[in-house]
Residue, then its C-alpha position, 0 to 999 in steps of 0.5 A: x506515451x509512457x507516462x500513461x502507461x505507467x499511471x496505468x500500470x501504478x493503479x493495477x498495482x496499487x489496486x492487486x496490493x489493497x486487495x492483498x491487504x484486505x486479506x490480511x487485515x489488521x497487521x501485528x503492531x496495528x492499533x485497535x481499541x475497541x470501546x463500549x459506544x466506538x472503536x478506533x483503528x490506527x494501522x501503523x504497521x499497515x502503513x509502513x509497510x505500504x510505504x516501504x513496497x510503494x517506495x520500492x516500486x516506484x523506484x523501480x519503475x524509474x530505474x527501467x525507464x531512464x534506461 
């Protein structure tokens, strides 16, 4: 039963931290280039930073629940 509660509780939060980051848009250090027929977006910074709060958060879930 934890299990699921958990993947329930990790999809809430990914879905309120993708929303946050539609806000927000691109991040200072995210790559845009913008040509004259295409555009092309890499966001680096974006990505670190989900990284980083993911990495937190999950280690954080494991934490309370080996207790």
């Amino acid at each position: 039963m934890h299990i699921g509660k958990s993947i329930i509780f990790m999809g809430i939060v990914l879905v309120i931290v993708g929303l946050l980051f539609t806000l927000f848009k691109p991040l200072p250090g995210d790559i845009e280039y913008k040509g004259e027929k295409f555009s092309v977006y890499f966001p680096i910074v974006t990505s670190i930073v989900v990284s980083i709060v993911l990495t937190i958060l999950i280690n954080l879930l494991i934490y309370f629940f080996k207790r």
